[in-house]
VOBA-1610 file (N, C-alpha, C; in pm, whole numbers, padded with zeros to 5 digits, always signed):
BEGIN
Unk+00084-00119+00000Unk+00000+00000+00000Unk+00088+00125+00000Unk+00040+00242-00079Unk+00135+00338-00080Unk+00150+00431+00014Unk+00213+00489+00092Unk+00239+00572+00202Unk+00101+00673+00220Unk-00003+00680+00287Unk-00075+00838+00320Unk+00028+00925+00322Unk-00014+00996+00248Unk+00062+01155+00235Unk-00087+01238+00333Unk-00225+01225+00353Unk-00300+01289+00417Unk-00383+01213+00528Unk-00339+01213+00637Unk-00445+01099+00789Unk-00575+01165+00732Unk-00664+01319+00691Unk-00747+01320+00702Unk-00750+01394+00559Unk-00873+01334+00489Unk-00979+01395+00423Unk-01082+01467+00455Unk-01132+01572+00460Unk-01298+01617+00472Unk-01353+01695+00339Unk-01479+01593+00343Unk-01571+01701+00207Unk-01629+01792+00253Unk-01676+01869+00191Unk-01778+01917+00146Unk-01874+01830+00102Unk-02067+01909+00117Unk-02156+01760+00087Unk-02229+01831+00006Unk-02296+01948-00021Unk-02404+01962-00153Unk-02287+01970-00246Unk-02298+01902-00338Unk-02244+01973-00482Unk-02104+01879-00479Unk-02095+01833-00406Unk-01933+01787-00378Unk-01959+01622-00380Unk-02042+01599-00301Unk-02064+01430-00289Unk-02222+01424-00371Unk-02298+01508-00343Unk-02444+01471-00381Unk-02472+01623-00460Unk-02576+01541-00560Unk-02597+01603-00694Unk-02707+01719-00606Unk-02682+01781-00535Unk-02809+01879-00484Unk-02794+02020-00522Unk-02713+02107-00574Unk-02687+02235-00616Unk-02800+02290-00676Unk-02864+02218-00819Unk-02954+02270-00863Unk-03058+02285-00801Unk-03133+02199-00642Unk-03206+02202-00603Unk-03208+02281-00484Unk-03134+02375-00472Unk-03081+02442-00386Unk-03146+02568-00417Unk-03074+02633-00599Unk-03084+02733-00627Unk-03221+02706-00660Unk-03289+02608-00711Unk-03434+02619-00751Unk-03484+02674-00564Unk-03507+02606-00505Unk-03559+02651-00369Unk-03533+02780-00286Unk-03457+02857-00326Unk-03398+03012-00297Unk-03461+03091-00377Unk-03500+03030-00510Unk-03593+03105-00604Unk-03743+03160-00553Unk-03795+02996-00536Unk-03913+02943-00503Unk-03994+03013-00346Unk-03836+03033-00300Unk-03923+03083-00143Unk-03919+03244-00185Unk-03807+03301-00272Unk-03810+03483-00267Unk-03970+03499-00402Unk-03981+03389-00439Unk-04145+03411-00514Unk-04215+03400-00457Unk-04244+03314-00321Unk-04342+03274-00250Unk-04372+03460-00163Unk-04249+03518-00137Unk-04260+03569-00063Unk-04257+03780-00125Unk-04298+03754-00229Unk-04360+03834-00345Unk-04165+03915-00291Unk-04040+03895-00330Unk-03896+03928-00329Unk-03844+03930-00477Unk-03757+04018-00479Unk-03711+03956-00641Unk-03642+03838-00600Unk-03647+03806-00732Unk-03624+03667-00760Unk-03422+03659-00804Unk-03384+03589-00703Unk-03230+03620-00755Unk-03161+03540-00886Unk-03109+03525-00922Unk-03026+03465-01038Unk-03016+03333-00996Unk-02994+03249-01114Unk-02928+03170-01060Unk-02771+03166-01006Unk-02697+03224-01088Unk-02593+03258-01034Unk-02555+03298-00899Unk-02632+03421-00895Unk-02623+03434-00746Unk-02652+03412-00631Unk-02783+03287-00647Unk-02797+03216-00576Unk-02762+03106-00510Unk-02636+03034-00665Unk-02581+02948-00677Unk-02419+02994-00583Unk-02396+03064-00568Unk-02261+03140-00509Unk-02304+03119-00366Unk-02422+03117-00296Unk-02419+03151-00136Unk-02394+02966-00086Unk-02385+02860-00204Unk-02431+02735-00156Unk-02288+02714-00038Unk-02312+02666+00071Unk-02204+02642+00155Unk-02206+02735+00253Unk-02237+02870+00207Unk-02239+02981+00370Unk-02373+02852+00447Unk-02318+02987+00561Unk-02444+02973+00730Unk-02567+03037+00593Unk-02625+03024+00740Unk-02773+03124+00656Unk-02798+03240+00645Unk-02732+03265+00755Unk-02772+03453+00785Unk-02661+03485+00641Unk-02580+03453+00637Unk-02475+03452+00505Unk-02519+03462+00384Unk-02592+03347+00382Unk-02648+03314+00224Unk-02745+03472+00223Unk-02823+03430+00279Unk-02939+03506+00263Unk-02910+03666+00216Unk-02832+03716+00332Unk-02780+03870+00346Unk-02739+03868+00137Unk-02660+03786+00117Unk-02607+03779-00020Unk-02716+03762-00160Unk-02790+03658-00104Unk-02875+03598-00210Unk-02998+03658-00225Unk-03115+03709-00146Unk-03168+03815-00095Unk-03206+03917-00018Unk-03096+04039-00093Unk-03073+04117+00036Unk-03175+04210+00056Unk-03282+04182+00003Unk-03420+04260+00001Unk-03476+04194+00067Unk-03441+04101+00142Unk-03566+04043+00253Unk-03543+04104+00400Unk-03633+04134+00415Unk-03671+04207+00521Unk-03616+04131+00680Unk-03551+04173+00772Unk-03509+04095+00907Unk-03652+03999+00969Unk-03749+04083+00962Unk-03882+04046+01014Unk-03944+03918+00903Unk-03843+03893+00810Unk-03935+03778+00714Unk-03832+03686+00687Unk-03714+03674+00797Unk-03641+03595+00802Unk-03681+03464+00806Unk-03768+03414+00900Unk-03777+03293+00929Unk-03936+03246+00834Unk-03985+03320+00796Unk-04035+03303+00699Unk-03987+03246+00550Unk-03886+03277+00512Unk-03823+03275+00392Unk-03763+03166+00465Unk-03676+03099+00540Unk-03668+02960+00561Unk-03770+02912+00580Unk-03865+02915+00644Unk-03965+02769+00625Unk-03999+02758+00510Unk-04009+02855+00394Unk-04081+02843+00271Unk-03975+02739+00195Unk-03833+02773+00233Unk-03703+02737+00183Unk-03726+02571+00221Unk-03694+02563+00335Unk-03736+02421+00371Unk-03846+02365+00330Unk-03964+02375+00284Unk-04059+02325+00233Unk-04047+02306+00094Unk-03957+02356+00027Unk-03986+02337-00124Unk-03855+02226-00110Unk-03734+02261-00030Unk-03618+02152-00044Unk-03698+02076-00006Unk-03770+02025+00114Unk-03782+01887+00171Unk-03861+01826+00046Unk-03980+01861-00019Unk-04025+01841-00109Unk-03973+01789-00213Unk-03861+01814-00268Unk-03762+01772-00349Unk-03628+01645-00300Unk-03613+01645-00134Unk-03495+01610-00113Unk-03472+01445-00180Unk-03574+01346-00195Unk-03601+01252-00225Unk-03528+01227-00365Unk-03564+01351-00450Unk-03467+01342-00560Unk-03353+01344-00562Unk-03261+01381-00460Unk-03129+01435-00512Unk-03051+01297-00487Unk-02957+01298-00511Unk-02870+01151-00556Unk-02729+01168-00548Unk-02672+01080-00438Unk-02525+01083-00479Unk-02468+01058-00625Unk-02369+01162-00663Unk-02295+01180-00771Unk-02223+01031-00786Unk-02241+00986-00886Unk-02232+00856-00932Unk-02056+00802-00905Unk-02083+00690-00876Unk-01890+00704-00791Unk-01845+00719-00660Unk-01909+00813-00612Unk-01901+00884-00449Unk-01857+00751-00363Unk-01955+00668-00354Unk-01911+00532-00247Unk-01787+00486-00306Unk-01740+00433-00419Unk-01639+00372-00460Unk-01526+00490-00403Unk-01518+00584-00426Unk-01414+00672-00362Unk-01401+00655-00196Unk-01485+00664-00152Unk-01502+00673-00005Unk-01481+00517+00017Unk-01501+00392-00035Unk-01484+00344+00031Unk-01300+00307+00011Unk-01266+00354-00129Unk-01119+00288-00169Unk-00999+00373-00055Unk-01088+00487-00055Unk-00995+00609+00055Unk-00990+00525+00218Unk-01110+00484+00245Unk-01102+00385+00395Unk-00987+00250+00408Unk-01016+00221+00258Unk-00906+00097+00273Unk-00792+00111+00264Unk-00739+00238+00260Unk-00619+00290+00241Unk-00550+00335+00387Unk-00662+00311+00494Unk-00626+00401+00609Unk-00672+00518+00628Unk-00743+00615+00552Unk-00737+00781+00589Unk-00879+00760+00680Unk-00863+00876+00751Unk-01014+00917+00801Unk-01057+00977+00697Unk-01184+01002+00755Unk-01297+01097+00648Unk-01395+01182+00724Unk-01430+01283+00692Unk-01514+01427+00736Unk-01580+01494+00667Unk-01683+01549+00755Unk-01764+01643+00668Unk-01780+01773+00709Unk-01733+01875+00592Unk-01772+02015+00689Unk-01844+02087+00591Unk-01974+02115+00619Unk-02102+02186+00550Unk-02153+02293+00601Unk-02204+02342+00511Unk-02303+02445+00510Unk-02438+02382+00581Unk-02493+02301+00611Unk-02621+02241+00641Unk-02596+02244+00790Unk-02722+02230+00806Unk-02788+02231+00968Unk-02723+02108+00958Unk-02757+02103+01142Unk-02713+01924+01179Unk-02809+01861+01167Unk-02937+01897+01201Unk-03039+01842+01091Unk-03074+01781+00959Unk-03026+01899+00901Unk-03033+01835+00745Unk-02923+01748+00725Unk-02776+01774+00744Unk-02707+01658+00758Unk-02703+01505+00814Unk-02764+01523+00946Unk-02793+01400+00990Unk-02922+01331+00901Unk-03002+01418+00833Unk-03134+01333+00750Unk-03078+01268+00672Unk-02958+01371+00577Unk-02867+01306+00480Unk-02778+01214+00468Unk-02684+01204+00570Unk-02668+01093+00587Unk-02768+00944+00624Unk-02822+00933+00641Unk-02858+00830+00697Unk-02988+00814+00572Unk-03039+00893+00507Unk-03100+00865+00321Unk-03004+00848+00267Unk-02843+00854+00242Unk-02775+00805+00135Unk-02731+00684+00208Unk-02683+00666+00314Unk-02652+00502+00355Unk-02484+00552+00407Unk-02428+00677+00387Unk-02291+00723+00389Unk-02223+00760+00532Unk-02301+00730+00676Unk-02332+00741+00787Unk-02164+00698+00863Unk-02183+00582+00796Unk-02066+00477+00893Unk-01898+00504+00830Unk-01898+00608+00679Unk-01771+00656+00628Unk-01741+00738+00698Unk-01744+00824+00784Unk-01731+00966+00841Unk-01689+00971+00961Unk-01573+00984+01038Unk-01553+00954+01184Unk-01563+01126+01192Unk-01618+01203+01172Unk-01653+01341+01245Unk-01747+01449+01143Unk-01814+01536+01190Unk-01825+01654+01048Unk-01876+01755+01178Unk-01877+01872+01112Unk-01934+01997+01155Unk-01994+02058+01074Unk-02139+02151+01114Unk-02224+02187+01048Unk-02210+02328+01063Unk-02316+02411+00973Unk-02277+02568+00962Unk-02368+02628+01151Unk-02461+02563+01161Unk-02525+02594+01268Unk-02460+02550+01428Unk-02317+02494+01386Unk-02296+02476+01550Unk-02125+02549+01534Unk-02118+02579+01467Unk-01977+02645+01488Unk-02020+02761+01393Unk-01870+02832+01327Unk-01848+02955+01252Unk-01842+02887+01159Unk-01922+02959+01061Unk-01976+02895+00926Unk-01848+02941+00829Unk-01846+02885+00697Unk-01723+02886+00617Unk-01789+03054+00542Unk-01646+03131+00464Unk-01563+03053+00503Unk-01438+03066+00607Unk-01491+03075+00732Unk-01423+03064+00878Unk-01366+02992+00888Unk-01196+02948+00879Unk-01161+02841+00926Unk-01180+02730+00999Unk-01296+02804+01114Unk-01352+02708+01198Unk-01381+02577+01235Unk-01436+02497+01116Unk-01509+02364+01056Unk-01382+02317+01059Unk-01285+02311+00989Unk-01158+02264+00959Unk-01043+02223+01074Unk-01063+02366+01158Unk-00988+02396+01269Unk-01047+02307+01384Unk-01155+02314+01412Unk-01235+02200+01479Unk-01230+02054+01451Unk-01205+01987+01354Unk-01225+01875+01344Unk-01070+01833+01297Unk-00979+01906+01274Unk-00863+01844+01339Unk-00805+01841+01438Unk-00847+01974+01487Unk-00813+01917+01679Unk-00898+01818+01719Unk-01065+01796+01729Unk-01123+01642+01762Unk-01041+01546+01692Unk-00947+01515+01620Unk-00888+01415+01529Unk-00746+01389+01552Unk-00718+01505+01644Unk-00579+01514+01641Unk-00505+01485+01518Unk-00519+01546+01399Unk-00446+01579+01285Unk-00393+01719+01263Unk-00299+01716+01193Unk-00214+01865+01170Unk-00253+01912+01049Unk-00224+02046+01024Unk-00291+02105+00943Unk-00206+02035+00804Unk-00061+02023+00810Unk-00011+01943+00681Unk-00069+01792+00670Unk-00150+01745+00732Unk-00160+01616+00725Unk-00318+01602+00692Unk-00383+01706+00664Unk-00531+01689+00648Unk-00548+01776+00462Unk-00672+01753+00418Unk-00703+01761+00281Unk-00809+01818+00254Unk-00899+01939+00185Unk-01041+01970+00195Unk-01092+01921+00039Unk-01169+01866+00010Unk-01241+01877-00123Unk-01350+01944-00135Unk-01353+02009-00204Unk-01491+02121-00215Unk-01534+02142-00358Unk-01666+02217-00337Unk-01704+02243-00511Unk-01744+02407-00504Unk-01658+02476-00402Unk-01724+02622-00396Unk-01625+02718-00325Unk-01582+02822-00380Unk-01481+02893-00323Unk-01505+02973-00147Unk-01578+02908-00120Unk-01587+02891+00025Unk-01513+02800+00082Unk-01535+02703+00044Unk-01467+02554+00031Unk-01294+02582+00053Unk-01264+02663-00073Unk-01106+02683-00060Unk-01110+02780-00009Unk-01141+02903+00051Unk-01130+02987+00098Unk-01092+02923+00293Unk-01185+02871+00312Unk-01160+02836+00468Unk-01038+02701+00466Unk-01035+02623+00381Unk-00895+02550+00371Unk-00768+02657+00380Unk-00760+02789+00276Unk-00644+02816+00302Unk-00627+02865+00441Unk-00740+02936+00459Unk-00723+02982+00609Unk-00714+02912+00715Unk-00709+02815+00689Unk-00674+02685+00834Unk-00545+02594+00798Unk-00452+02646+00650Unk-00369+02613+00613Unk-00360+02482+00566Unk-00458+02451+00507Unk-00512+02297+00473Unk-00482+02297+00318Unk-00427+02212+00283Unk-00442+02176+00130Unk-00552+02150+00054Unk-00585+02193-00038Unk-00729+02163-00113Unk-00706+02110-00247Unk-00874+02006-00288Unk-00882+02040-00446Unk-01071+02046-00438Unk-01075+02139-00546Unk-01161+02200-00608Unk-01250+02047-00671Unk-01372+02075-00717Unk-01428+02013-00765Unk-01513+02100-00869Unk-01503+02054-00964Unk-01578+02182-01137Unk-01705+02099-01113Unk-01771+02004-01094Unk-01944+01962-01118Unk-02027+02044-01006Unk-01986+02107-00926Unk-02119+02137-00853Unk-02152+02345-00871Unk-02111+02366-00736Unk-02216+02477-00765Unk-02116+02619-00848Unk-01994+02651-00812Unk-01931+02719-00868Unk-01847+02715-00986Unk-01829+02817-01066Unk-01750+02849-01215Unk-01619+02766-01171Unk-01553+02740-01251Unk-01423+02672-01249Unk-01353+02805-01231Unk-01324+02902-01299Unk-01281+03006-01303Unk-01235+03084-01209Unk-01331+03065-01092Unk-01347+03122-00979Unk-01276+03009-00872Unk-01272+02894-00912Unk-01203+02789-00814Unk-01046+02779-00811Unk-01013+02822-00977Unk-00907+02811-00980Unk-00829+02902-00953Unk-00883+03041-00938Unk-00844+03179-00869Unk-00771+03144-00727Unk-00823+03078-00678Unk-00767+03068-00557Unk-00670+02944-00497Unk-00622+02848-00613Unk-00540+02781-00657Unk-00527+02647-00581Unk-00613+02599-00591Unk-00602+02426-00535Unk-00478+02356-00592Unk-00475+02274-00492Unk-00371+02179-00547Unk-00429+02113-00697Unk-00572+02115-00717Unk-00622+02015-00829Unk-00746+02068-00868Unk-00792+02103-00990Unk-00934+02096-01037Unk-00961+01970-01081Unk-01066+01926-01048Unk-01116+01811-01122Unk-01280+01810-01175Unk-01296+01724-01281Unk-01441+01766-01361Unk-01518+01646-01341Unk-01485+01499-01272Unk-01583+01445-01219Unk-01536+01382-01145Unk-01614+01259-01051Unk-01598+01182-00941Unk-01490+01156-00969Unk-01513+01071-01085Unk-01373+00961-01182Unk-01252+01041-01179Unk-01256+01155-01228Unk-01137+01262-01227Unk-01086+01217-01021Unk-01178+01283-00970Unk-01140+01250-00835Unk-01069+01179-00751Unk-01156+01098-00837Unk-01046+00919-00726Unk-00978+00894-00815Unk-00894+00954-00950Unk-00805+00877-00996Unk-00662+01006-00918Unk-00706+01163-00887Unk-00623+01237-00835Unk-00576+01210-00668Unk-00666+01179-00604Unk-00671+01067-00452Unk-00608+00957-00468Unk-00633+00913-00555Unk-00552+00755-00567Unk-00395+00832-00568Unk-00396+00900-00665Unk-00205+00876-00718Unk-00100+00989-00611Unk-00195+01084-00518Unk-00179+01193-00459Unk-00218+01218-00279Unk-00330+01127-00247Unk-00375+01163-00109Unk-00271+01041+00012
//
């Protein structure tokens, strides 16, 4: 077996492991219509995927009113939950995760999602028992705060050279560099390549397959 060059991996989970991005920005749409708001872009709706909420929101619609905060999430949550049934791990995902376990590395998750929605998610994809830790945007400092990163290698006791972030959103690399973590980018989910590569990962890659063949020869 070839030497770990990284004890820890952590993903990222919309857009990164599971095909959910588009159903994201559809539901950010859906609640600023429900809630007679303009209606944001996709683009720019697609950019907040991975902040906290107060984050996204301030960004994605900054015409919503403080007083229709929690309004505009339940509407939000009602159109995702409605949909969540559809979304689907990105084809590959287990074969990576599991070839990375047999190799020795840990594995993590640090998201944008409630611990809620994460814990639903895991345990609808079956991906529960790969993960010896994750942190969510609602119990620490949301990305991209070093925080998530910084937290779950001290629970892990790993060093910052010895851990890895994969992401699909310059949040993603943004809080890796700031916790001095090595990254690679992922081009299928919610952000421009353009914008990923600005901030210079060790690796872009354009699908799963791309993924685990750069993990295989590199992590």
């Amino acid at each position: 077996m070839a030497e770990r060059r990284y004890r820890l991996i952590v993903f990222d989970w919309d857009g990164t492991l599971i095909d959910s991005a588009s159903t994201i920005v559809d539901c950010i749409q859906a609640a600023s219509r429900d809630l007679g708001l303009p209606v944001p872009t996709r683009q720019r709706a697609s950019h907040v995927i991975g902040l906290g909420l107060q984050d996204a929101l301030r960004f994605a619609v900054p015409e919503l009113p403080v007083e229709q905060t929690m309004a505009f999430v339940a509407r939000y949550r009602e159109h995702f939950l409605a949909r969540e049934d559809e979304m689907q791990l990105f084809q590959g995902v287990g074969t990576v995760l599991e070839a990375l376990l047999s190799r020795g590395h840990q594995l993590a998750i640090a998201t944008g999602k409630s611990r809620r929605g994460l814990e639903r998610a895991l345990e609808t994809s079956g991906l529960r028992a790969h993960f010896v830790a994750s942190r969510c945007a609602d119990e620490t400092r949301p990305k991209p705060h070093p925080a998530m990163l910084n937290e779950l290698m001290a629970e892990l006791g790993v060093a910052a050279r010895s851990a890895l972030m994969v992401g699909d959103t310059s949040h993603d690399l943004e809080m890796a560099r700031d916790a001095a973590v090595d990254a690679v980018a992922v081009t299928y989910g919610a952000h421009p390549e353009a914008a990923l590569r600005a901030l210079e990962p060790l690796a872009c890659v354009d699908s799963v397959d791309a993924l685990h063949g750069w993990l295989t020869q590199n992590a």
